[in-house]
N, C-alpha and C positions, 0 to 999 in steps of 0.2 A: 176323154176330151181334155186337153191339155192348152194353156196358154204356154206358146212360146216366142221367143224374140229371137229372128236368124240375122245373122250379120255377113255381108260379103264384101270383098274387100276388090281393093282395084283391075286385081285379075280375073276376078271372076266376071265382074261386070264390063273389062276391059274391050268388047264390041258388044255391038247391036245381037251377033247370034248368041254368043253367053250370057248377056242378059234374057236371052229368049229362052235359052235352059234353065238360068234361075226362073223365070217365069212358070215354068213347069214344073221344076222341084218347090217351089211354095202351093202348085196348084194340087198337089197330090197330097202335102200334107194338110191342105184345104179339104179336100174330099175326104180326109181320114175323120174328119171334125176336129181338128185342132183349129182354135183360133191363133193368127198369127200375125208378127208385128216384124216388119221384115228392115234392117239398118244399113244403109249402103253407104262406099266409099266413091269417090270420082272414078270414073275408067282410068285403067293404070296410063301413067304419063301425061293423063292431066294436069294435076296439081302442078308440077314441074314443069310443063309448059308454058302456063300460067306464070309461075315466079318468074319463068325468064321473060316473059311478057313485060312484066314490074321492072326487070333489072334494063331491061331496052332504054327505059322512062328515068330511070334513077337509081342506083348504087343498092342504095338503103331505102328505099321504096316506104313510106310514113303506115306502122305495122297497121293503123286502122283502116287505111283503104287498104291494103297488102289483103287483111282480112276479108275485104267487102266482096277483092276479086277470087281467092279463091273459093270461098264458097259456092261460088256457082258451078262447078264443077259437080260438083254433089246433087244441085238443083237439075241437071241434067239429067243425069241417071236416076232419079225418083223418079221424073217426069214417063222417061224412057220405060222404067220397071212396072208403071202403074197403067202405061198405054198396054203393055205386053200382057199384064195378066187381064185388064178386061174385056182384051180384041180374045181370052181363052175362055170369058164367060166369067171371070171371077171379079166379084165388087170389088174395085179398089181406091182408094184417095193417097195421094202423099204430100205431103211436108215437109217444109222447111224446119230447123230447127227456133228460127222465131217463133213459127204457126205454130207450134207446138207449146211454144217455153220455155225451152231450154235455158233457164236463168243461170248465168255466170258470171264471174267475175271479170272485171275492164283490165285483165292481162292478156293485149290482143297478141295472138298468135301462139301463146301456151294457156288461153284460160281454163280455171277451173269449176269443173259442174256444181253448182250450189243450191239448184231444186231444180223439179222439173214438175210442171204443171201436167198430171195424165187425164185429167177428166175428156178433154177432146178425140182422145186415143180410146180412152174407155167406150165413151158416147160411140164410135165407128164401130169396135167391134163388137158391140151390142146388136148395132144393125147388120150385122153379118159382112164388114167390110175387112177388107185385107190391109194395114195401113202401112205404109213405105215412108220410110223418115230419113232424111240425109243428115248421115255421120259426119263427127268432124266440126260438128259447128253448133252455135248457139246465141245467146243475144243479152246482153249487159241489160243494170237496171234505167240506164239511158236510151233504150233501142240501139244501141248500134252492134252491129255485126261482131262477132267473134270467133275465132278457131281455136282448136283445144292444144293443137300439136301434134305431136310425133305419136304415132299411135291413138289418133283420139276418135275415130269411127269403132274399135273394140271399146272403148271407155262409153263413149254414145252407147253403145247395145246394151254393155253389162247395166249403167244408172237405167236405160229404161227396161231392162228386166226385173232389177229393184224396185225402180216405182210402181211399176205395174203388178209388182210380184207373180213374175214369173214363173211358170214350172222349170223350164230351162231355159240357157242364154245360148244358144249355138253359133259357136263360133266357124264360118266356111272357109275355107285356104286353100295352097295349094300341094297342101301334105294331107295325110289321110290320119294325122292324131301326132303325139307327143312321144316321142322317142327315146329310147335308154341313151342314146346318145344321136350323132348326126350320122345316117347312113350313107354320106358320101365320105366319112372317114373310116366308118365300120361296117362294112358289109353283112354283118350277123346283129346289126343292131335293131332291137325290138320294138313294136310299138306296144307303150300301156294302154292296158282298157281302165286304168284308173291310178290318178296320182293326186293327194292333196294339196289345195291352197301352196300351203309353208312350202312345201318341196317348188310348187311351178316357181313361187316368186322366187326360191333361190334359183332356179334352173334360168327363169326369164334377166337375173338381176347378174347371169354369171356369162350371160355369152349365146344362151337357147333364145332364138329371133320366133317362136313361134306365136308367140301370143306380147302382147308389152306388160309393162311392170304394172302401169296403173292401172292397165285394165283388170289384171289379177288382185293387185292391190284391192279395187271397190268391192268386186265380187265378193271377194274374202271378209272384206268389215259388212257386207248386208246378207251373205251366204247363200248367194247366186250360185246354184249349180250351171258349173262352164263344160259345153263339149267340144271339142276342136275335131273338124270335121273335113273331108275333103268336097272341094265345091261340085267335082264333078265325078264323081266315084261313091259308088254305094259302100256304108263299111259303119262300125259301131262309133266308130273316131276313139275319143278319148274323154274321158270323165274327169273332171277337176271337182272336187268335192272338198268338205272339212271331215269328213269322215276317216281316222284313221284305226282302218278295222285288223286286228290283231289276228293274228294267221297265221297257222306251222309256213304256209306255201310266203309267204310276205318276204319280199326282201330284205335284206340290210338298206341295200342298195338301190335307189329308183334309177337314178340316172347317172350319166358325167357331162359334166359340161367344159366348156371353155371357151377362151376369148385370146386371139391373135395378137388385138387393139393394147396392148402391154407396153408399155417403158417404163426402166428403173432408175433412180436417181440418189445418189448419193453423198452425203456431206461428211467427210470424214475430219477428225481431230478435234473437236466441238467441245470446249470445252463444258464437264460434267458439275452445273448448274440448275437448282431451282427453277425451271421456269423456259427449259432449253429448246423443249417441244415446241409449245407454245412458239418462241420466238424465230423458229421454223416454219413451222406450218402458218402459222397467223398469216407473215406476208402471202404465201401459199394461197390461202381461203381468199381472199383481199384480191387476188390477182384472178378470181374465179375457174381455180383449176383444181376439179375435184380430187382427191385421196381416197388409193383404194388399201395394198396393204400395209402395213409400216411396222419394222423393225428396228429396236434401238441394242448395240452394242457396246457395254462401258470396258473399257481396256484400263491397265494397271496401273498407270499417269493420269489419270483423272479426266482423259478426253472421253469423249464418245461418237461412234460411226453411226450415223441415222440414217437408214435406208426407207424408202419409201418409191409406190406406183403412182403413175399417173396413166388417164389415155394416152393413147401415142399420137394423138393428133394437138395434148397439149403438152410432149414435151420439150418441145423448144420454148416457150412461155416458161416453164416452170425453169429449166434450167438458168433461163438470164435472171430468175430471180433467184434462186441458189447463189448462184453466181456473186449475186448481190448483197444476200446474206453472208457467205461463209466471208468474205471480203469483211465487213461490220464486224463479224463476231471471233476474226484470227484463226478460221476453222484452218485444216492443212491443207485440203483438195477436196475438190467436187468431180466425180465421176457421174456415167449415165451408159445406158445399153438400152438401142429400142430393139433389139435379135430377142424378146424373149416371148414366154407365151403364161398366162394360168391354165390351170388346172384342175377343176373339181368334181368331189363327188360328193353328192347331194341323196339322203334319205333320213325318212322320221324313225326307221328301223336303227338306226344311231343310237338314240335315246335308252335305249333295251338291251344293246349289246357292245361287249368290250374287245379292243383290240383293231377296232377299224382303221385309225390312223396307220399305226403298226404294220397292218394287213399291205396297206398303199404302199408305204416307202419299202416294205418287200417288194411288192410287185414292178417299183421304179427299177430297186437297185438290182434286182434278177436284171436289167434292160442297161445298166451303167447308164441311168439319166439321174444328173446330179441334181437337189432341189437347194434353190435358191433361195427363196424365204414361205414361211406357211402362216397360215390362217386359218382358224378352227371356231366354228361356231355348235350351237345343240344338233343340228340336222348337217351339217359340210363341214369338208374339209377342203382348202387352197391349198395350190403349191404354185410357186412360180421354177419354172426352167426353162432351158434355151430352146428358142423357137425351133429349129433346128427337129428337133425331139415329139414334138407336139403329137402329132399322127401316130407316131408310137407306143407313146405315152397313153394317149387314149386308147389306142388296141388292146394292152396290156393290163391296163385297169380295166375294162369291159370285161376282159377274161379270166381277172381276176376274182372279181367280185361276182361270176357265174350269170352275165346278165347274153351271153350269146345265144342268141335263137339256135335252135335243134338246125340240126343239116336237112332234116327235111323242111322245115319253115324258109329254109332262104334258098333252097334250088332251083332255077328257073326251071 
């Protein structure tokens, strides 16, 4: 008999009959004797229905009512999931994230979870109750409404898997686990039956949309074992764990990731001063446009070419401040390319063995795909190259690094 906490997300719960199927997959893990604590998201297209609701009213909609409205979305589908499973015979109550406790902080529309009161959750499934909690949301030390953000129904699950101390946080979706890479780029691409912590967040923080950053993030600081699972398909899913168990059969390599969302920016002739970064990047940070890699080049005249990424949906912001900088600082020219793509491969099998980098920019230049700037941490390694290339790119590392499913695993 296990406590666990399942989580489903917009799709799953996205009509009255899918919620009727979740309804039957909790009532079966109910019959096994698990006690269970079930976390749900609005029907897909709610939320967004909602906002445009707000934007009819006002541009900038004031984030605290913004907040008030859509949490009811979530209020909906408790309601719906706890009618379903009792018209099946199974005790059930649900909550709001007020009714609960969800304590957060007053940053409406990205707040952050900062206790959650379980005794009320405890008390139900003492009484043999199934308890259905609406993700997504929570409630400041003023009472007023709050929503977490982007991904904040997996972060809802993982904090009350934690408080609860959970045996598992299962995550439902609509993939069947966590992939060596994306099987609509790679057709031989594997699912794991287990990958830790460190690896998902690099996979999740690199371009892998399976699970979000924070929700990995909590898990990992309370050591929430995470499964990612498919909502509607029987299968073992995928185990996130901190366990990294050492094994002749263990890869180098867990996964490849990447990210499309790429543009490059560059300042060149700059001159080579104390303090030159900084007086780049600062306006940069200031202008709230995140940095992801950055390379600096000093040439034999005392300039230097600073090259640096941004999202590509901020690089027109960053550019008219470049712009603005090299102008100030007498730089010779600013260039920029949004054509490009990263690239990475991500395992804790790293740490162990030599030559991995090495390994990759073979497996590139065997393909004549040129790399553009790299990035190397203890578990990944980055590369940026032209978009162009991407799909490639990733077939050849997949096969490089021996992560292709056998031909009998991928034959319809």
């Amino acid at each position: 008999m296990a406590l666990i906490v399942q989580k489903f997300g917009g799709t799953s719960v996205g009509t009255v009959e899918r919620i009727e199927q979740v309804a039957e997959k909790v009532k079966k893990f109910r019959e096994r004797g698990d006690d269970i604590v079930v976390v749900v998201s609005a029907m897909s297209g709610e939320t967004n229905r909602l906002i445009d609701l707000a934007k009819q009213i006002s541009e900038q909609p004031v984030a605290r009512e913004l907040d008030v409205m859509v949490s009811t979305g979530e209020q909906v589908t408790i309601a719906l999931l706890a009618m379903a499973l009792i018209k099946r015979g199974v005790p059930a109550v649900s909550y709001t994230g007020n009714q609960v406790r969800i304590l957060t902080d007053s940053a409406h529309t990205k707040a952050r979870i900062l206790q959650i009161d379980a005794q009320r959750i405890q008390r139900d499934i003492k009484a043999g109750r199934v308890v259905v909690v609406a993700g997504f949301q929570g409630v400041d030390e003023k009472g007023n409404i709050t929503t977490l953000g982007r991904g904040g129904s997996d972060t809802t699950g993982v904090a009350l898997a934690a408080a609860l101390k959970a045996d598992e946080c299962q995550i439902y979706t609509d993939v069947d686990g966590v992939y060596t890479t994306d099987p609509r780029v790679v057709a031989k691409a594997q699912r794991l039956d287990k990958i830790t912590f460190e690896e998902m967040l690099e996979m999740a923080s690199l371009g892998s949309k399976v699970l979000q950053i924070r929700a990995v993030e909590f898990a990992g600081k309370y050591s929430v074992p995470l499964r990612v699972l498919h909502s509607f398909q029987e299968g073992p899913g995928t185990l996130i764990t901190l366990d990294e168990e050492e094994s002749m059969e263990q890869p180098i390599i867990s996964g490849i990731a990447f990210n499309r969302d790429e543009a490059k920016l560059t300042i060149r002739g700059v001159p080579d001063t104390p303090g030159v970064a900084f007086k780049i990047l600062g306006p940069i940070s200031a202008a709230n446009v995140e940095v992801d890699m950055i390379v600096q080049n000093v040439a034999h005249d005392n300039t230097t070419d600073f090259t640096f990424t941004v999202h590509r949906n901020d690089y027109n912001n960053a550019l008219q401040v470049l712009q603005s900088i090299a102008a100030e600082m007498g730089a010779r020219e600013v260039i920029g390319d949004t054509d490009i793509a990263k690239v990475s491969i991500v395992g804790v099998g790293m740490r162990s063995h030599a030559g991995v980098a090495s390994r990759m920019f073979e497996a590139l230049a065997k393909e004549n795909i040129n790399i553009q700037m790299i990035s190397t941490s203890e578990i990944k390694v980055s590369v940026v190259i032209e978009e162009k290339y991407l799909e490639l790119a990733v077939r050849a590392l997949h096969t490089a690094f021996e992560l292709d499913a056998p031909a009998s695993n991928t034959a319809e």
